[in-house]
N, C-alpha and C positions, 0 to 999 in steps of 0.2 A: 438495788431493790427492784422487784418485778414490775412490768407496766402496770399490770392492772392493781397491783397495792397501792401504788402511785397514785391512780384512777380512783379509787375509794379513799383516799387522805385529801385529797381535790376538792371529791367530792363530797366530803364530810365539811370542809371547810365551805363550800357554796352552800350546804344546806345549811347549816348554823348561821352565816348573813341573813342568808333570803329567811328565816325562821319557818325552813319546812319542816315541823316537827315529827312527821312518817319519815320522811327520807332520813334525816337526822340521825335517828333513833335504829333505822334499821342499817345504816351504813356502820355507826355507831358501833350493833353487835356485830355485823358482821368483819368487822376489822377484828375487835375482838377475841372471835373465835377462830381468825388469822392467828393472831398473836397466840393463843394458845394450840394450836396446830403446829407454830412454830417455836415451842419449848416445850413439846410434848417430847419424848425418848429418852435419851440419854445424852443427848447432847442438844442444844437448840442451835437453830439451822434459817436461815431466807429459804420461803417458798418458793417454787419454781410458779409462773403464772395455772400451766396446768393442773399444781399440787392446791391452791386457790381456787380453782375451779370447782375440783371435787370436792371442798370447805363448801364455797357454794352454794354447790348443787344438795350437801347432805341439810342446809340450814333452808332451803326449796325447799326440802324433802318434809321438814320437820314444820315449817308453816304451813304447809298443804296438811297434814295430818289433825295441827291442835286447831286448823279451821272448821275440816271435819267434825272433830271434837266436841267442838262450841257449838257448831252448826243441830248437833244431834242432840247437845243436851238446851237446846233452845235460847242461846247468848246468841244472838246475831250481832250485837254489835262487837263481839270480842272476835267473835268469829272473821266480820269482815275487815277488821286491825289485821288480823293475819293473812288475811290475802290480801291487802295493801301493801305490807309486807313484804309477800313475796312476788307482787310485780315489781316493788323494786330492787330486789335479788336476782328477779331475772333477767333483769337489762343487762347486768354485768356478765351473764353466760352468753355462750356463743349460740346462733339460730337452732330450734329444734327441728329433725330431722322430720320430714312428710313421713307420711306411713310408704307411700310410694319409693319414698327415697329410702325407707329402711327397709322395704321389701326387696330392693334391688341389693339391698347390701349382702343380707341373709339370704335369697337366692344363690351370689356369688359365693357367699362363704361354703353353701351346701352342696353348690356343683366343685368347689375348691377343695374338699375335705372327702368327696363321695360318698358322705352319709345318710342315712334312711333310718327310720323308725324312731321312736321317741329316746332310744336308749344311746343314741348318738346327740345327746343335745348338748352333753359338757362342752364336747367336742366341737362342734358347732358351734356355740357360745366363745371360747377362746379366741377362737377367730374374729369373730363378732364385733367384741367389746371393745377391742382398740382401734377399731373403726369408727365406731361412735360414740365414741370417748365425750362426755359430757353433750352429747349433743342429742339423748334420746334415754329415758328414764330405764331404769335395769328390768322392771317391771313390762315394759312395752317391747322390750327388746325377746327376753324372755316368751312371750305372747305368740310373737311375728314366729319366732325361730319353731317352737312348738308349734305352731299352725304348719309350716312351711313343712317338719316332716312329719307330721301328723295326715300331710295332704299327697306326700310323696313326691 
């Protein structure tokens, strides 16, 4: 079994003692959505910690969103459950990148590939992304690289 599922069963068991009901409940789903990431295909399969990661980062993804949600249609207190939420989602990823540290990345990758102009951005991106593998949103990454040859 992976460390960090280990690390969420741990930690599913200390939140149900100490009765933290945020942590509980969001460790809760997110094992959960382990467990079905891992019988999702044709065969079910142990996640690799990485494969975890991007479980994750996509359930980040998705509390950032229905916070917005809520936020807009004026639930604040539904609202701020889901970013409760996903401060405790995020503890389990690995540090996010500075913008300085991913401008250094995407620098490298654009002097690495010798691309220019927006129309090299796949390209660029390829590069990119296994660099900053869980450590910097697809969105922000996307941003940097487009600035970068958009600047030349």
């Amino acid at each position: 079994m992976s460390a960090l599922k280990d690390k969420l069963k741990a930690d599913l068991t200390a939140s149900l003692k100490s009765r933290d009901e945020v942590r509980l409940r969001t460790v809760r789903m997110a094992l959960a959505a382990v467990n079905v990431a891992e019988v999702a295909g044709k065969a079910a399969r142990e996640l690799t910690d990485d494969e975890i990661i991007k479980v994750l980062t996509s359930e980040v993804k998705k509390r950032r969103d229905a916070a917005e949600a809520f936020a807009n249609a004026g639930r604040a207190e539904q609202a701020q459950a889901e970013l409760d939420e996903q401060a405790v989602l995020e503890e389990y990823l690995p540090a996010q990148l500075s913008d300085e540290e991913l401008a250094l990345i995407v620098e490298a990758a654009v002097a690495e590939t010798g691309a220019s102009g927006p129309q090299a951005m796949g390209q660029v991106m390829k590069v990119v992304n296994p660099r900053v593998a869980g450590r910097a949103e697809g969105g922000r990454v996307a941003a940097a690289v487009r600035a970068k040859l958009a600047a030349g």
